[in-house]
Jmol script that loads the backbone (N, CA, C; Angstrom):
load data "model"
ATOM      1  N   UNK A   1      -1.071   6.555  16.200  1.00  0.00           N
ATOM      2  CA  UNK A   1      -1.061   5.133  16.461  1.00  0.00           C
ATOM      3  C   UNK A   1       0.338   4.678  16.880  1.00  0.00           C
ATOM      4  N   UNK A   2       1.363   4.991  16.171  1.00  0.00           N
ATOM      5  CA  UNK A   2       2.750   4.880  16.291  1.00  0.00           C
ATOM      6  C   UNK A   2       2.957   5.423  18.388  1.00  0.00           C
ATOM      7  N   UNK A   3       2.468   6.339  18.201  1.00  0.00           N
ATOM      8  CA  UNK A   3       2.892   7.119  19.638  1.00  0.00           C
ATOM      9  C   UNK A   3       2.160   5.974  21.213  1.00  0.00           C
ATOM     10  N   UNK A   4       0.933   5.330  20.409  1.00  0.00           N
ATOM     11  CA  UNK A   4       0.287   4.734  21.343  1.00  0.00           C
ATOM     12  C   UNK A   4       0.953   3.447  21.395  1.00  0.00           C
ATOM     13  N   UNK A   5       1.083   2.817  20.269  1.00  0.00           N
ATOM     14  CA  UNK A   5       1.980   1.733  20.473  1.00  0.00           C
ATOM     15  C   UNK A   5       3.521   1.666  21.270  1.00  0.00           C
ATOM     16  N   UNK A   6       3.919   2.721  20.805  1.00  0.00           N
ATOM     17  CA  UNK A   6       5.251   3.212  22.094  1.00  0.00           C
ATOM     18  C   UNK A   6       4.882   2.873  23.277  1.00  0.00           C
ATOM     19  N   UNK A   7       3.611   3.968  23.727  1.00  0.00           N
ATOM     20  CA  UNK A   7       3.561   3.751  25.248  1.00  0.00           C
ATOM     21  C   UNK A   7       2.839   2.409  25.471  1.00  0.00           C
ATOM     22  N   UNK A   8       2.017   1.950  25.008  1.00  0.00           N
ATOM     23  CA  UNK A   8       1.712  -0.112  25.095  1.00  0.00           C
ATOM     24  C   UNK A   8       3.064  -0.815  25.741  1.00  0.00           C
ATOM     25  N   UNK A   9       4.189  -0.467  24.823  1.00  0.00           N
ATOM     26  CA  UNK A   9       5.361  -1.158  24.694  1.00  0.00           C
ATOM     27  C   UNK A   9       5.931  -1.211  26.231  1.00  0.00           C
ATOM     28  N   UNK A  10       6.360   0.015  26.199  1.00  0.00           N
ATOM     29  CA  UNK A  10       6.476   1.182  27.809  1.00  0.00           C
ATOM     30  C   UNK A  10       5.970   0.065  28.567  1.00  0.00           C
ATOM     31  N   UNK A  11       5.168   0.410  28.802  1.00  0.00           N
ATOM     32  CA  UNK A  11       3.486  -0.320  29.860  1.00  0.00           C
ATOM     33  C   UNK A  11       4.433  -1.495  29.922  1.00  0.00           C
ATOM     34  N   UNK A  12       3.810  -2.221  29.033  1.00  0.00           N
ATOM     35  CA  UNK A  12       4.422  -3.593  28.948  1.00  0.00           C
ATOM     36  C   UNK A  12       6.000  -4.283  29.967  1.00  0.00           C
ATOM     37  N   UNK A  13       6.476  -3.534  28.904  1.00  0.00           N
ATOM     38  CA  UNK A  13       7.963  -3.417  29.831  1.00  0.00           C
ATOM     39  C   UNK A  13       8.391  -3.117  31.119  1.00  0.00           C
ATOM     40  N   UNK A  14       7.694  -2.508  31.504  1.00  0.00           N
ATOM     41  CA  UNK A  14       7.177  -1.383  32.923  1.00  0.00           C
ATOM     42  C   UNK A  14       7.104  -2.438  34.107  1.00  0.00           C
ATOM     43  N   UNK A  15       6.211  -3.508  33.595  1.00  0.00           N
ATOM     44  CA  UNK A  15       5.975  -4.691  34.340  1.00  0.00           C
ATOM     45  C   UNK A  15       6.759  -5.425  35.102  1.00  0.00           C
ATOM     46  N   UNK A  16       6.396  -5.716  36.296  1.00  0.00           N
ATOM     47  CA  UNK A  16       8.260  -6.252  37.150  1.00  0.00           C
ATOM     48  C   UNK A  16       8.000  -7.387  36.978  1.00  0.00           C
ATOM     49  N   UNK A  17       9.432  -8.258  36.626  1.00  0.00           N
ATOM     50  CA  UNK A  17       9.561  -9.234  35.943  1.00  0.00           C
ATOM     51  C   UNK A  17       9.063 -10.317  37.109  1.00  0.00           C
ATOM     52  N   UNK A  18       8.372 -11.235  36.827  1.00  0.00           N
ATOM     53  CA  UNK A  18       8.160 -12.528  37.739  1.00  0.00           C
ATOM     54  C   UNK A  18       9.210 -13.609  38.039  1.00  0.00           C
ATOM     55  N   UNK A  19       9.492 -13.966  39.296  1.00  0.00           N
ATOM     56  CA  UNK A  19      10.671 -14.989  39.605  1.00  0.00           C
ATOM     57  C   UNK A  19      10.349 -16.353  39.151  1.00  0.00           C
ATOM     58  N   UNK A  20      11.128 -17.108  38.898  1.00  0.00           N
ATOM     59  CA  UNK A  20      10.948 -17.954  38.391  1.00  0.00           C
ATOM     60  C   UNK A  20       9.950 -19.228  39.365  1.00  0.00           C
ATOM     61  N   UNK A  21       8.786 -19.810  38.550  1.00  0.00           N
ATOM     62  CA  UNK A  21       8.425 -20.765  39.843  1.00  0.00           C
ATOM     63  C   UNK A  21       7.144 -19.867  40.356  1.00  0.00           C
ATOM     64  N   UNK A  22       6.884 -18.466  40.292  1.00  0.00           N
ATOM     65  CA  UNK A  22       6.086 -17.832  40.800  1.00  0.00           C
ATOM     66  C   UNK A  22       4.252 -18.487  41.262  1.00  0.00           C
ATOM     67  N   UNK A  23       4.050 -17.905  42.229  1.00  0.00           N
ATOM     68  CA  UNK A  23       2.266 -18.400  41.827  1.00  0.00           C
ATOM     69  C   UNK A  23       1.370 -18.068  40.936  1.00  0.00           C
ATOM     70  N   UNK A  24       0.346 -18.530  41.127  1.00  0.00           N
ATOM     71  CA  UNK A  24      -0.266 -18.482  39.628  1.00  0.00           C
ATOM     72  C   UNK A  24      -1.214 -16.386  39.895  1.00  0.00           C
ATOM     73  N   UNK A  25      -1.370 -16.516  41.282  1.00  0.00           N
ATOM     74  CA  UNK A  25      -1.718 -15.736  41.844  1.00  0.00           C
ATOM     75  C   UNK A  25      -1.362 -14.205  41.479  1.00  0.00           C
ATOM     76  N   UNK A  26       0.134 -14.309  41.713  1.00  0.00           N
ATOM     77  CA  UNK A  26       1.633 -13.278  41.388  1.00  0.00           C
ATOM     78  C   UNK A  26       1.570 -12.934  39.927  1.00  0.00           C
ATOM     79  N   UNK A  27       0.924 -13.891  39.259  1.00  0.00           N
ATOM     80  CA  UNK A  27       1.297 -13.795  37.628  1.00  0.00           C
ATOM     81  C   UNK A  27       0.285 -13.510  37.279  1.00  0.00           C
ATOM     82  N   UNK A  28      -1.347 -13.684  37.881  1.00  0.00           N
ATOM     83  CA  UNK A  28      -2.227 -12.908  37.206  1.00  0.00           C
ATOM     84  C   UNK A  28      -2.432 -11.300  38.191  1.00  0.00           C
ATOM     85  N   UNK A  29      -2.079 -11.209  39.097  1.00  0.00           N
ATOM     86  CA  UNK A  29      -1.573  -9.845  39.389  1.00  0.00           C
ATOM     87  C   UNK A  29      -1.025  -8.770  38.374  1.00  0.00           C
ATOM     88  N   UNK A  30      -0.257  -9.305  38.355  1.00  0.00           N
ATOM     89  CA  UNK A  30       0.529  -8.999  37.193  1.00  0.00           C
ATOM     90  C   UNK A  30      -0.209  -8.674  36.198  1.00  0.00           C
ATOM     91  N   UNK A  31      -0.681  -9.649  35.466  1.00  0.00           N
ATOM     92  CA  UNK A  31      -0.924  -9.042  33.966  1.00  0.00           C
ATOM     93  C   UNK A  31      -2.081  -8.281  34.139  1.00  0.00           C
ATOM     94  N   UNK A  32      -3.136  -8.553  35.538  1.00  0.00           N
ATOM     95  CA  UNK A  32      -4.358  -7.430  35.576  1.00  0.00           C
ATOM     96  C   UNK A  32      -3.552  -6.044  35.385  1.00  0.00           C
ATOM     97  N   UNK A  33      -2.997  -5.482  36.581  1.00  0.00           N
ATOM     98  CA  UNK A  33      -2.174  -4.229  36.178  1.00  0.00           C
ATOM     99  C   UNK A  33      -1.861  -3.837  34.886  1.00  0.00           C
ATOM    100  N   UNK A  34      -1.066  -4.874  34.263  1.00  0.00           N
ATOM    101  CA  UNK A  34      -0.543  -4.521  32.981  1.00  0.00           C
ATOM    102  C   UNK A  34      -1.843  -4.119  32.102  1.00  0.00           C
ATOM    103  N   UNK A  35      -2.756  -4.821  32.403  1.00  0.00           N
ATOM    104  CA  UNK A  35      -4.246  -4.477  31.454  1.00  0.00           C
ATOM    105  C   UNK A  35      -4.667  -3.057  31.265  1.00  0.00           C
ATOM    106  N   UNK A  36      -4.760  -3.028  33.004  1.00  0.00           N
ATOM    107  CA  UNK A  36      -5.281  -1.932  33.557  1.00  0.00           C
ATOM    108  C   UNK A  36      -4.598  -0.533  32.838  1.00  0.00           C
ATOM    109  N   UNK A  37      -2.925  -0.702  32.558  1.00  0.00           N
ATOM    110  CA  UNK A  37      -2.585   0.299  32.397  1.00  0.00           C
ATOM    111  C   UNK A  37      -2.754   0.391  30.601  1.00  0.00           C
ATOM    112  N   UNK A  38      -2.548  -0.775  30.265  1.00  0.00           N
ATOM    113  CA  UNK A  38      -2.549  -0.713  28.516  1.00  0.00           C
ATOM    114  C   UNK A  38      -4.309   0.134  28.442  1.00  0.00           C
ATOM    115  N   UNK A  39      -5.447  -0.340  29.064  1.00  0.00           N
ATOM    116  CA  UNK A  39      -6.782   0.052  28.899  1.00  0.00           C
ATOM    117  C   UNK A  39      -6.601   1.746  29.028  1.00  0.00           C
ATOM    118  N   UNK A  40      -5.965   1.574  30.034  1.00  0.00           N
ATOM    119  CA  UNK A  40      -5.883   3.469  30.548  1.00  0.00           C
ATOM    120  C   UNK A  40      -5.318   4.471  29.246  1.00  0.00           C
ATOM    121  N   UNK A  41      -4.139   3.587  28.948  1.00  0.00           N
ATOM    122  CA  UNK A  41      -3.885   4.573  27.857  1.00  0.00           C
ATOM    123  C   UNK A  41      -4.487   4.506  26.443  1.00  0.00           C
ATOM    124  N   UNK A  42      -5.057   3.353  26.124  1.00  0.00           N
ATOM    125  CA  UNK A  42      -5.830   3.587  25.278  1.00  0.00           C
ATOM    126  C   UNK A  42      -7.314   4.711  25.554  1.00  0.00           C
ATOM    127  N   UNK A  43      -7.890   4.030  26.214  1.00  0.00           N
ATOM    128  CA  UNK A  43      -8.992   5.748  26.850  1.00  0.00           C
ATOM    129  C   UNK A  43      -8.380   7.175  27.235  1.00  0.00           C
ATOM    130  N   UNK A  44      -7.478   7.179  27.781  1.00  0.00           N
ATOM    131  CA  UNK A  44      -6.891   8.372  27.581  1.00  0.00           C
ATOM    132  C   UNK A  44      -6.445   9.230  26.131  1.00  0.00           C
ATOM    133  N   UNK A  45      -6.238   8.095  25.498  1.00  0.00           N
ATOM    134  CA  UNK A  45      -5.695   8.552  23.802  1.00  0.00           C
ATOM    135  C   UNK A  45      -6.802   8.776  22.757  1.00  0.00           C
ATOM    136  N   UNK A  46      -7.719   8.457  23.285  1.00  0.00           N
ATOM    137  CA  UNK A  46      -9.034   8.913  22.572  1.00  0.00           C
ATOM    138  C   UNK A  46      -8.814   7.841  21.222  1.00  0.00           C
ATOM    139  N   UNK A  47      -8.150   6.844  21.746  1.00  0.00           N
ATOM    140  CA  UNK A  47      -7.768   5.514  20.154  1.00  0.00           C
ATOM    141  C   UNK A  47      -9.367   5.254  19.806  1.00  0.00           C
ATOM    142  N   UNK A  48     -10.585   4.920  20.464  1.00  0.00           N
ATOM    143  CA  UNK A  48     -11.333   3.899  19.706  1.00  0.00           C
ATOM    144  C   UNK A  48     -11.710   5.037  18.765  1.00  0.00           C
ATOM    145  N   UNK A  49     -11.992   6.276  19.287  1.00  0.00           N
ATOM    146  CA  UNK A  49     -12.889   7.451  18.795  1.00  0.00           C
ATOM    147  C   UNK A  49     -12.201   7.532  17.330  1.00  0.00           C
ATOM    148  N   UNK A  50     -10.736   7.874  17.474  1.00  0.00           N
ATOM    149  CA  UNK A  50     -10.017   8.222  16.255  1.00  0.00           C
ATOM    150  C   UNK A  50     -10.233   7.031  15.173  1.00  0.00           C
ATOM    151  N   UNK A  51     -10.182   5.712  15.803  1.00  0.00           N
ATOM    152  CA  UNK A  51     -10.142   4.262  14.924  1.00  0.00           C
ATOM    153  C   UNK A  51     -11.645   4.860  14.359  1.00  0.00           C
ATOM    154  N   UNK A  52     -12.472   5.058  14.588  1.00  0.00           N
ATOM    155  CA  UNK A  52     -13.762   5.304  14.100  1.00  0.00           C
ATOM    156  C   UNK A  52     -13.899   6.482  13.338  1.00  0.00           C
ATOM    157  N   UNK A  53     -13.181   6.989  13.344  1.00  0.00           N
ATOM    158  CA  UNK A  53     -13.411   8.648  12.908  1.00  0.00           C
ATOM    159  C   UNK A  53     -12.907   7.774  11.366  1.00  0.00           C
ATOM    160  N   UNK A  54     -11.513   7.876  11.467  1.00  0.00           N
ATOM    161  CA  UNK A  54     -10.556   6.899  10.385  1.00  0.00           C
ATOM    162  C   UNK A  54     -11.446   6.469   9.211  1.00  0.00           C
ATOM    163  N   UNK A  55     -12.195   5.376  10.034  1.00  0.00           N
ATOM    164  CA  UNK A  55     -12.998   3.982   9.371  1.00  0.00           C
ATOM    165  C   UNK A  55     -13.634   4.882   8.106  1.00  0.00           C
ATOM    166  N   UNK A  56     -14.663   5.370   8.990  1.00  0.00           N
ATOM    167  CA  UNK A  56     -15.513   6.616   8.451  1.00  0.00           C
ATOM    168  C   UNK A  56     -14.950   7.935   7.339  1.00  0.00           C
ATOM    169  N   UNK A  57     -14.138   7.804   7.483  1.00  0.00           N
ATOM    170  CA  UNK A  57     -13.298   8.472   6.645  1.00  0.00           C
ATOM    171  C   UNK A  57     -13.303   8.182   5.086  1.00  0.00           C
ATOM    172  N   UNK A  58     -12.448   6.753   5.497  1.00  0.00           N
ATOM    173  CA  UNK A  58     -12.208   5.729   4.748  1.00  0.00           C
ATOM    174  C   UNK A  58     -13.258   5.504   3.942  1.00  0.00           C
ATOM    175  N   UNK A  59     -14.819   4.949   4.147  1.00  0.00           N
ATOM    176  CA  UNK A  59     -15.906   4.695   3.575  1.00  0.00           C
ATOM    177  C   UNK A  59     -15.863   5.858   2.790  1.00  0.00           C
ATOM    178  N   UNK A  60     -16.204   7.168   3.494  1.00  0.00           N
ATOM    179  CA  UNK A  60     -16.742   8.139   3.063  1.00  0.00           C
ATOM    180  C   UNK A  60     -15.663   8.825   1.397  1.00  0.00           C
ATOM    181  N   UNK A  61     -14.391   8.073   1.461  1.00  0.00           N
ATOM    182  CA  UNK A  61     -13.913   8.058   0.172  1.00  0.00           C
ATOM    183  C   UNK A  61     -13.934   7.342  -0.787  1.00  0.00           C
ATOM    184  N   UNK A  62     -13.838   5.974   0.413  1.00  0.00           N
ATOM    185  CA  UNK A  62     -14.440   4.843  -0.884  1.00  0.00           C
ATOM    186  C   UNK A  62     -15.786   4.994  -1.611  1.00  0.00           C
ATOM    187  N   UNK A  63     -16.895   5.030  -0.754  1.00  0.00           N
ATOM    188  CA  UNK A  63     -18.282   5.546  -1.507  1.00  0.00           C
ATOM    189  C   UNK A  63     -18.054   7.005  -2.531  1.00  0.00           C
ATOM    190  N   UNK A  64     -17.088   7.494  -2.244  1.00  0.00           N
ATOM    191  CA  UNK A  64     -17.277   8.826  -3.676  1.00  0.00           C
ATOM    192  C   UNK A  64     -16.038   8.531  -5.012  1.00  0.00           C
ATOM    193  N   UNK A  65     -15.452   7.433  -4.514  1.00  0.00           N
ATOM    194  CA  UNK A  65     -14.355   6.994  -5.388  1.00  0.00           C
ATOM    195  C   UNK A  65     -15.328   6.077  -6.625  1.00  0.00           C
ATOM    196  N   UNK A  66     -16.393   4.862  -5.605  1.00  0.00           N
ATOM    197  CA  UNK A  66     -17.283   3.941  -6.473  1.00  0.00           C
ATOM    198  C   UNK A  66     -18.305   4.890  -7.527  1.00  0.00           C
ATOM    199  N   UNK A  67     -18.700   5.727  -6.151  1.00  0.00           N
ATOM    200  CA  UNK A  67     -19.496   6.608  -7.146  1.00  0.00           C
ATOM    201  C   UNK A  67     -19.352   6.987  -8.544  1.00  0.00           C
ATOM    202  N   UNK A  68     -18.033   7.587  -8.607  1.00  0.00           N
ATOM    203  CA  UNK A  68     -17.048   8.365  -9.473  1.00  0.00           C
ATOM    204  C   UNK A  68     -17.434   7.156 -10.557  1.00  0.00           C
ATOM    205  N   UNK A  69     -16.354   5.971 -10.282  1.00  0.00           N
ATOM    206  CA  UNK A  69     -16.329   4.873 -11.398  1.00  0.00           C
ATOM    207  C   UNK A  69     -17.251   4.913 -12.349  1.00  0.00           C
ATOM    208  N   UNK A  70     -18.534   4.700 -11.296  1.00  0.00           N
ATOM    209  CA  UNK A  70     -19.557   4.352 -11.637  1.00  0.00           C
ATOM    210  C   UNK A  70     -20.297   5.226 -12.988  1.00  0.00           C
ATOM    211  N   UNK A  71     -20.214   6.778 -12.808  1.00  0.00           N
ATOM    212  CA  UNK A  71     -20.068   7.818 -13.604  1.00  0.00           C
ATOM    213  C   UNK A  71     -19.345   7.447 -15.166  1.00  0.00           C
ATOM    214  N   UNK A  72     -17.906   7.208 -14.701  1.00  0.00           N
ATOM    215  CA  UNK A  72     -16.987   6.942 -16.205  1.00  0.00           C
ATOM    216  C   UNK A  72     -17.425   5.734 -16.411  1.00  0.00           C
ATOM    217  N   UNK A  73     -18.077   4.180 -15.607  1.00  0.00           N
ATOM    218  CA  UNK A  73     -17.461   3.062 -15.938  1.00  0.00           C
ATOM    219  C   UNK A  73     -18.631   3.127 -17.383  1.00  0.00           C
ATOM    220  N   UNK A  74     -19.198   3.759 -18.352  1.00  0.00           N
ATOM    221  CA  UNK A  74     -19.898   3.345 -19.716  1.00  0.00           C
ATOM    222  C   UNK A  74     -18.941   3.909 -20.351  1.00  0.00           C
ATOM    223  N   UNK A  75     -18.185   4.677 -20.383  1.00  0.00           N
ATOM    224  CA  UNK A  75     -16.981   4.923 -21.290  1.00  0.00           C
ATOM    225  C   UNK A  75     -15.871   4.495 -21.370  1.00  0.00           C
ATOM    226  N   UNK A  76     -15.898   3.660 -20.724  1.00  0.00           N
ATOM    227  CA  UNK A  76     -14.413   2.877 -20.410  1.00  0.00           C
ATOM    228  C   UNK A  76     -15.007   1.409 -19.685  1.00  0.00           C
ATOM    229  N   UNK A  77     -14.734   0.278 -20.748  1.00  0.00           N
ATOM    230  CA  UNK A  77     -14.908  -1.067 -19.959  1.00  0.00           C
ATOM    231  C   UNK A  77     -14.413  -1.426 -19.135  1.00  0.00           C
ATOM    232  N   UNK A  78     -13.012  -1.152 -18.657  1.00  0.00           N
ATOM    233  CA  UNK A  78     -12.486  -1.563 -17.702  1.00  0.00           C
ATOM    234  C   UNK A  78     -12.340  -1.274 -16.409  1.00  0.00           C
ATOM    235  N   UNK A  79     -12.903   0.247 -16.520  1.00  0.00           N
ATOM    236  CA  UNK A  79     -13.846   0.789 -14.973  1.00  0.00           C
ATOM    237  C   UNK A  79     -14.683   0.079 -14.614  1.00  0.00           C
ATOM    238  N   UNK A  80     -15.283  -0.814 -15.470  1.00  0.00           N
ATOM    239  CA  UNK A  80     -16.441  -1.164 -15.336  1.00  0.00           C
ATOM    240  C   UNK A  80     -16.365  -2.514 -14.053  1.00  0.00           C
ATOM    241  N   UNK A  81     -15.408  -3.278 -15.137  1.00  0.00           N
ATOM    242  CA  UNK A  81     -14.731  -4.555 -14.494  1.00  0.00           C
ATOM    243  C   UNK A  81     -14.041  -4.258 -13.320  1.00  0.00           C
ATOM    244  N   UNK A  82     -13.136  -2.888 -13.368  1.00  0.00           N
ATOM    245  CA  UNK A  82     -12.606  -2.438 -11.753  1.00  0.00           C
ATOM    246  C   UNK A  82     -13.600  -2.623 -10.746  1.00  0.00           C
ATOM    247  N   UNK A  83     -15.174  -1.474 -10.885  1.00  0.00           N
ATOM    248  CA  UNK A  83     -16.331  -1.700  -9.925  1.00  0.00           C
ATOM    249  C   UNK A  83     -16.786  -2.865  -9.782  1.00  0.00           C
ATOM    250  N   UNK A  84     -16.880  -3.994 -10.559  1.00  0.00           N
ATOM    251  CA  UNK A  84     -17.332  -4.909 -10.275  1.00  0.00           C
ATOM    252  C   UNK A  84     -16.056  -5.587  -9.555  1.00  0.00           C
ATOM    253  N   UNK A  85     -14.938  -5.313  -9.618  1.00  0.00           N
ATOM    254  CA  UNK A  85     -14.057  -5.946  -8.671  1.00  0.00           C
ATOM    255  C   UNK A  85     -14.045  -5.655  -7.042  1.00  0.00           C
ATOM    256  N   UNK A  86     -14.398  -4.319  -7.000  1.00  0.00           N
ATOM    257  CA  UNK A  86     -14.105  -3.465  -5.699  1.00  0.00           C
ATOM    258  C   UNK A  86     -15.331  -3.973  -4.878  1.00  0.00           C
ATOM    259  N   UNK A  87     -16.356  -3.868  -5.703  1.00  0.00           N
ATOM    260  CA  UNK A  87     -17.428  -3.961  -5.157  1.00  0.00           C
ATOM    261  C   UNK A  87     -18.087  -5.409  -5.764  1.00  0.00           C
ATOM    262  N   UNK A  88     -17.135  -6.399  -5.640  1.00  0.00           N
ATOM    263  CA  UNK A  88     -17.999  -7.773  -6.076  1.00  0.00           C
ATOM    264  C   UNK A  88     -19.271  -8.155  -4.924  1.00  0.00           C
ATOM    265  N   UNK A  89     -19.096  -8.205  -3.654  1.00  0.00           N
ATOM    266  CA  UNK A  89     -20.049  -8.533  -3.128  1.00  0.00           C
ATOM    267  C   UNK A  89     -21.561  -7.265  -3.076  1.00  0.00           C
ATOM    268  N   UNK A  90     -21.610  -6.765  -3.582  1.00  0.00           N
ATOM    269  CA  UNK A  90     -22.393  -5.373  -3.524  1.00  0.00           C
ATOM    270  C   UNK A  90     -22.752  -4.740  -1.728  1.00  0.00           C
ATOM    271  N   UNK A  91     -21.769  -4.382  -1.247  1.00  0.00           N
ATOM    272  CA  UNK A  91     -21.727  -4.409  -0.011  1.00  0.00           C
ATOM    273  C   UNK A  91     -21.405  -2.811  -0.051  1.00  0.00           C
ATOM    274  N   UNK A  92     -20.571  -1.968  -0.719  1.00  0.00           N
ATOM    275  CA  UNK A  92     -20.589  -0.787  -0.866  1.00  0.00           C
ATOM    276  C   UNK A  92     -21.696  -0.497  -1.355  1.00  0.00           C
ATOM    277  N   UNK A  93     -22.096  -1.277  -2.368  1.00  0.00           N
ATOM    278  CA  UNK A  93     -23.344  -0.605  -2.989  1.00  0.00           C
ATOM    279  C   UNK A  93     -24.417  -0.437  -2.081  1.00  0.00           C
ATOM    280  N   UNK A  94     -25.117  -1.291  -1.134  1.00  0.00           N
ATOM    281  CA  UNK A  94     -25.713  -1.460  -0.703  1.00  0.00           C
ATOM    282  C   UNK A  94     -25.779  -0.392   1.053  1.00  0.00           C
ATOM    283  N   UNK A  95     -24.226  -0.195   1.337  1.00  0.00           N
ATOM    284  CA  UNK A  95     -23.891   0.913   2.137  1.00  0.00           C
ATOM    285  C   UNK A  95     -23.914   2.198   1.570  1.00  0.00           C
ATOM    286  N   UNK A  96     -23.577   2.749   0.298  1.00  0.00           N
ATOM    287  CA  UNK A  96     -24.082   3.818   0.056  1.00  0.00           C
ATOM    288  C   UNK A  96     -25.716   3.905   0.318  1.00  0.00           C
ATOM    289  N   UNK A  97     -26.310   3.275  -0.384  1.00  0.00           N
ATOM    290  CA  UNK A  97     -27.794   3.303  -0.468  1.00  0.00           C
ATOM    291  C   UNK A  97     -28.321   3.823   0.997  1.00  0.00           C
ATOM    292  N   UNK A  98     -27.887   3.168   1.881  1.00  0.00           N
ATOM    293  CA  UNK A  98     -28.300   3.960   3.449  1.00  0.00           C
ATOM    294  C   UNK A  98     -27.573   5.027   3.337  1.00  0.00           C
ATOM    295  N   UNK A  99     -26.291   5.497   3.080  1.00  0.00           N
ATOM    296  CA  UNK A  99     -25.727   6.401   3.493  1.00  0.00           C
ATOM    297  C   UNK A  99     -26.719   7.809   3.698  1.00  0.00           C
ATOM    298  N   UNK A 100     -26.644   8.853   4.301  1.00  0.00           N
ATOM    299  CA  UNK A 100     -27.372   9.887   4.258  1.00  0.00           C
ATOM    300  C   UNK A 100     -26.869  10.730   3.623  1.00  0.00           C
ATOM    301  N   UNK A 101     -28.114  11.436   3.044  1.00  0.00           N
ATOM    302  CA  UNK A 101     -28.143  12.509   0.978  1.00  0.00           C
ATOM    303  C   UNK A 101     -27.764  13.469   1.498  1.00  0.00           C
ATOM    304  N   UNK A 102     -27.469  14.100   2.226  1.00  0.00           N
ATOM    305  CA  UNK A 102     -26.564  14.997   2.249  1.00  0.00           C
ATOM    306  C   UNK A 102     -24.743  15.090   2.103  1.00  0.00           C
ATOM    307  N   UNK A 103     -24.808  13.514   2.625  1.00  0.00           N
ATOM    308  CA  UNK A 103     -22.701  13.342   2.105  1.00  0.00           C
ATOM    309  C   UNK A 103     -22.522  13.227   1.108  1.00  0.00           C
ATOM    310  N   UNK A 104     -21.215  13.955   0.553  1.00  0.00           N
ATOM    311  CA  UNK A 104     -21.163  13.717  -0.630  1.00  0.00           C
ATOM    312  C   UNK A 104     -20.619  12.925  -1.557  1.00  0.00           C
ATOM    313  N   UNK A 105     -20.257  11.220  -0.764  1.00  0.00           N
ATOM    314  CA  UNK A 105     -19.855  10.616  -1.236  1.00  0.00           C
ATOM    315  C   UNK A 105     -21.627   9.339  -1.702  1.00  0.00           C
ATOM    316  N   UNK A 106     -22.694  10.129  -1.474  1.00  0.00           N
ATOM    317  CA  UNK A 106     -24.123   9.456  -1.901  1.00  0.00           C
ATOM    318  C   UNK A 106     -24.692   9.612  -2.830  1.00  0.00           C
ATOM    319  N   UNK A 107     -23.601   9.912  -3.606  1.00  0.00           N
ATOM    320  CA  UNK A 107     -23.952  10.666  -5.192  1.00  0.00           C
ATOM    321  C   UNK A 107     -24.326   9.130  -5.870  1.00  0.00           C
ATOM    322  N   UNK A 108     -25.910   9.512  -6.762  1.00  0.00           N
ATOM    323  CA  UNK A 108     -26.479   8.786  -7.590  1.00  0.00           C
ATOM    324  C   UNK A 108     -26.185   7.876  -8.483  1.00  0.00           C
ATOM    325  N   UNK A 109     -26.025   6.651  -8.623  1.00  0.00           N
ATOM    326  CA  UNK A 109     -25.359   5.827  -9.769  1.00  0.00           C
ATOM    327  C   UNK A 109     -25.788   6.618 -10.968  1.00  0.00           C
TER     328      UNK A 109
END
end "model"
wireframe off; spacefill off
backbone 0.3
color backbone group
């Protein structure tokens, strides 16, 4: 992410500066290109794929972390109160439940 934001920056900068007074014409020239090239390197960098891979990641620890709680939270009250914090809206809960039984963060309350 760090490396992509560099070259954004790049891009950005890259851009030849507009004279003062310019048309409106000149200036959206301009920033199409600049689009064009920020878009390019994001598809080239494979960013949305990785942002998604990430996300997914992410869930897939959070759902085996709740899980977990969920396991200790009768021996300990304050696991208990943690899960009900993490998961106040039951929105994990309710995303595990679809999740598919083979991951192993779909482990059984």
């Amino acid at each position: 992410t760090r490396s992509l934001s560099a070259a954004i920056t790049a891009a950005v900068g890259e851009a030849p500066p507009l004279r003062a007074g310019a048309p409106h014409e000149e200036r959206a020239a301009v920033r199409r290109e600049t689009c064009r090239r920020v878009e390019q390197l994001i598809s080239d960098r494979r960013y949305a794929r990785n942002v998604e891979t990430f996300g997914q990641k992410f869930d897939d620890e959070l759902l085996a972390l709740l899980a977990e709680l969920r396991k200790q939270a009768h021996r300990e009250w304050n696991l208990a109160h943690l899960l009900a914090r993490l998961d106040f809206n039951h929105f994990w809960r309710q995303k595990q439940a679809t999740a598919p039984a083979a991951a192993p963060s779909a482990v059984g309350e």
